[in-house]
N, C-alpha and C positions, 0 to 999 in steps of 0.2 A: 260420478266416476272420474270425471275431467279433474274434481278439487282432488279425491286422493291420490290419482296418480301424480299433482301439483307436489303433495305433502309429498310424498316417495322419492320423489324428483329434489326435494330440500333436504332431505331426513340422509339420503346417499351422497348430495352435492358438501353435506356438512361433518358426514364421515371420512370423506374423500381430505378436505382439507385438516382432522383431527389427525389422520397419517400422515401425511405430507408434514403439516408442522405450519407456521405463518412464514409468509414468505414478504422478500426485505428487498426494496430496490434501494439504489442510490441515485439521484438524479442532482447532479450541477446545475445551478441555476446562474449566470453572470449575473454580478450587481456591477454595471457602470456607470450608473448616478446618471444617466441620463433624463431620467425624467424628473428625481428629488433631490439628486446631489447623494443619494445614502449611497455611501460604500462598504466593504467589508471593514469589520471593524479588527484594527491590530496596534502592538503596541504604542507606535506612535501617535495614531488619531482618534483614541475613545473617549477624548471632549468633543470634537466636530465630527464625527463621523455619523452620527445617528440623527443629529439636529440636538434641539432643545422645545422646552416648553415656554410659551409664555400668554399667563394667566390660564385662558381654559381651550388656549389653540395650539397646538402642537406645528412647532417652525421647523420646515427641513431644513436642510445645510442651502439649498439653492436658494432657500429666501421662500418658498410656497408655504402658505396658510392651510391649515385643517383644522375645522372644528368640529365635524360629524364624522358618522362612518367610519368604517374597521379601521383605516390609519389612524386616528389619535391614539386606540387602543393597542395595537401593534406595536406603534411605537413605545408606549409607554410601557408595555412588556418586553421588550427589548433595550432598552433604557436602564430598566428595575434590577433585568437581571445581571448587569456591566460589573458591581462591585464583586459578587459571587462570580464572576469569570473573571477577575483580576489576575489570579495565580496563574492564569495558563496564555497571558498576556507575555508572559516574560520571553524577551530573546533568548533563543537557546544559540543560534548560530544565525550565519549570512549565505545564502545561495545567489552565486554567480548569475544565473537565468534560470527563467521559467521551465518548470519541467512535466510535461502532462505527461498523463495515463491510458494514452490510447486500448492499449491490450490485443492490437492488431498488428502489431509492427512487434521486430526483434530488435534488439541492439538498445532500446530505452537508456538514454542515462539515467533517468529515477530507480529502473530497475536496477540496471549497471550499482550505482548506490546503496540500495538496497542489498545484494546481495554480497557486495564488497565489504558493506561494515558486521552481514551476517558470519563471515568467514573470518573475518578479525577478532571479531569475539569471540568465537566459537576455538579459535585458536589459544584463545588468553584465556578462556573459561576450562578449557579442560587441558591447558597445559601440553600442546602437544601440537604438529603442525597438520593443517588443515588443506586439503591439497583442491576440494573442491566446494563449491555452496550452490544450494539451488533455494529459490524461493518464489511463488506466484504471484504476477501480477496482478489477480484478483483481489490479494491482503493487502494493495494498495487502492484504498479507495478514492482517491484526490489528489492534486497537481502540489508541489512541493512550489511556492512563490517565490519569484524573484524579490533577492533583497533581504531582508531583516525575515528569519524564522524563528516564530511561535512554537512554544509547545501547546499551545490549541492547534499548531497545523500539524504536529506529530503527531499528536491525538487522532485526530480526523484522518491523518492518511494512515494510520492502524488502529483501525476501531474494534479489530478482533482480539481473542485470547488466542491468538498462535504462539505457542511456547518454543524458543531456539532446542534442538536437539544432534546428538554426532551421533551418524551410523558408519559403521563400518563395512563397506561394501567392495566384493570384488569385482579387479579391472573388467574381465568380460560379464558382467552381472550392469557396471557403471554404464560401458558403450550397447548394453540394450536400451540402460534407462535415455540417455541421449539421442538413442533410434527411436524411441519413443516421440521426444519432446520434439523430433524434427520433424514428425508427424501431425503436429502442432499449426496453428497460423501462425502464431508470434514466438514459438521454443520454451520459452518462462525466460524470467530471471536467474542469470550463473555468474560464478565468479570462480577464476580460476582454471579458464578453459577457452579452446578458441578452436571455434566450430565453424566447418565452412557447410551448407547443403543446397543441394537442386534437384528440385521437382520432390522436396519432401523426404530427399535423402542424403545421407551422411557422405559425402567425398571426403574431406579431411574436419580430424577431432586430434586436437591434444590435450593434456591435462597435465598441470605442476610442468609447463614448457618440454615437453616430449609426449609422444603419439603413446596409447593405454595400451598399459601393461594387463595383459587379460589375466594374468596369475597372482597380480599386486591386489596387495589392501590396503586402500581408499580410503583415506577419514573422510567424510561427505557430512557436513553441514547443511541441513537443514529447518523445516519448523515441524511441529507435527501435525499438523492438519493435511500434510503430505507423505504422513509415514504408512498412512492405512483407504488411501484412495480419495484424497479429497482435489477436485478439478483432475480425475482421473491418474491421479500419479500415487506408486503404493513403494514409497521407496524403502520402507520398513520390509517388504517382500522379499524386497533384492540385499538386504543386509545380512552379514554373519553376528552383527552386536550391533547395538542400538542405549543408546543414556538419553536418558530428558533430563529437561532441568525447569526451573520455576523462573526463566529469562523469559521476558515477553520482544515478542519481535518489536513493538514499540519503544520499549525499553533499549534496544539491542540498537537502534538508529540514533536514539539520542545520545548515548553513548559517544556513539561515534563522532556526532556534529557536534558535543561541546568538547571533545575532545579536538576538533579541530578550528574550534572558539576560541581555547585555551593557550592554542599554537598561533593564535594572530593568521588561520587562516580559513578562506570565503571556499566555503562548496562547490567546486567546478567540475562537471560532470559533462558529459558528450557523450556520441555516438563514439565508439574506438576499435568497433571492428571485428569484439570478440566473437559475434554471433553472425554471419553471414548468411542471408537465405535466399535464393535463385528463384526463378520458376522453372 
C-alpha cells in the first residue's frame, strides 16, 4: 500500500510540473580570483584570464598546479570553448560604473538605461514621438560592468525574447497603470515620467514634463511580455491600439550603446530622481 501510494505521490508530483512548465533561476556567482587568479573572462584578458596548460597539469593565472580532479577538466572546457565565444568578446561600448540589479529599489540607473534607450527606439522605429516607456526589471538578468562592454554582457543581461512594442493608451487608463506600479516594491523600469509616492501611493506623476492628461493618448513604449500580464502588468488591457515589431529588447540596448560608442561617448547612468518612493 505504502509503495503505491509512493508511485501516486510521483505520478501527480510529475504531472504538476508537466503544467507548470521547467522552471529557470539565475544565480550570480562572484569570480574574484581569490583562490586561482580565474577571472571573468572579457575582451581584454582571454589569454590570462583562464590560465594555461602545461604538459598534462593545468596552471591557473595565480601560479597553482592541477593535475587531477574536476579542475583540469573544467578548465579545459572552458579554455576550448574561448574561440567559439570570440564574436561576443567585441566592445560594443564603455560604462561609466558598475550597475547592479537589485529589483528591490526604484530609481536603478540600469533600469533608468534601460528604459531610456527603449523610448528612443521606439520613437525612431515608428516615426512618431514617444512620451512614455516602461519595461521590467526582471528582463534584466545581470549587473551591466564597469568599464569596457561586451556583447556577451548584452547577451546576458537580455537573455529573453522580449520583443519592443507602442500601445496607445489613454491618460486616465496610463495613471491606473502607474497606481498600479506604485503598488509595487521597486515601481519597474520608466522613462519619461517623474513619479513621486508614499506608503504605496501616487502624490505626484507627470508625464512628457506636465501632470496626465486623463483624455490624452499616450504613445507608451513597451516589450510584450507586458502587454498581456507578465510580472503582473497587462498594459495591452489598458490600450486603445497596440503594433509589435521583431525589435528584441537586447537589440534595442545595443542600439543605443554603440550609438553612443559612435559619439566618443562612456554610459553614465545614476539615480536622477524620476521615481521617488516613501514609506
Amino acid at each position: 500500500m505504502v509503495k503505491a501510494e509512493l508511485i501516486a505521490l510521483c505520478l501527480l508530483a510529475a504531472a504538476s510540473c508537466s503544467q507548470q512548465g521547467p522552471r529557470m533561476e539565475w544565480t550570480r556567482i562572484p569570480m574574484d580570483g581569490s583562490r586561482t587568479g580565474v577571472v571573468p573572462v572579457n575582451a581584454e584578458n582571454v589569454d590570462t584570464a583562464l590560465g594555461t596548460f602545461d604538459d598534462d597539469a593545468y596552471v591557473a593565472p595565480s601560479g597553482a598546479r592541477f593535475t587531477e580532479g574536476a579542475t583540469p577538466e573544467v578548465a579545459a572546457l572552458l579554455m576550448g570553448v574561448q574561440p567559439r565565444m570570440a564574436h561576443l568578446k567585441v566592445v560594443v561600448g564603455h560604462n561609466a560604473r558598475f550597475m547592479d540589479n537589485p529589483r528591490t529599489e526604484c530609481d536603478l540607473p540600469i533600469g533608468n538605461l534601460a528604459a531610456d534607450a527603449l523610448r528612443a527606439k521606439a520613437s525612431d522605429f515608428f516615426k512618431v514621438p514617444v512620451e512614455f516607456a516602461l519595461t521590467n526589471y526582471g528582463g534584466i538578468r545581470v549587473p551591466m560592468p564597469a568599464g569596457a562592454v561586451t556583447l556577451d554582457d548584452i547577451e546576458s543581461m537580455f537573455p529573453f525574447k522580449n520583443y519592443m512594442c507602442l500601445a496607445k493608451v489613454r491618460g486616465s487608463e496610463l495613471r491606473r497603470l502607474l497606481d498600479q506600479l506604485a503598488k509595487t516594491p521597486a515601481f519597474q523600469a520608466v522613462s519619461g515620467c517623474r513619479v513621486k509616492v508614499k506608503a504605496h501611493e501616487i502624490v505626484e506623476a507627470e508625464v512628457d514634463g506636465a501632470p496626465i492628461d486623463p483624455n490624452r493618448l499616450y504613445n507608451v513604449a513597451t516589450i510584450d511580455f507586458l502587454l498581456s500580464g507578465g510580472d503582473g502588468i497587462a498594459v495591452g488591457a489598458r490600450a486603445e491600439d497596440v503594433k509589435l515589431t521583431s525589435v528584441l529588447m537586447k537589440d534595442v540596448m545595443l542600439d543605443f550603446i554603440r550609438a553612443k560608442e559612435a559619439a566618443g561617448e562612456t554610459i553614465d547612468y545614476q539615480k536622477d530622481g524620476r521615481v521617488v518612493m516613501e514609506d
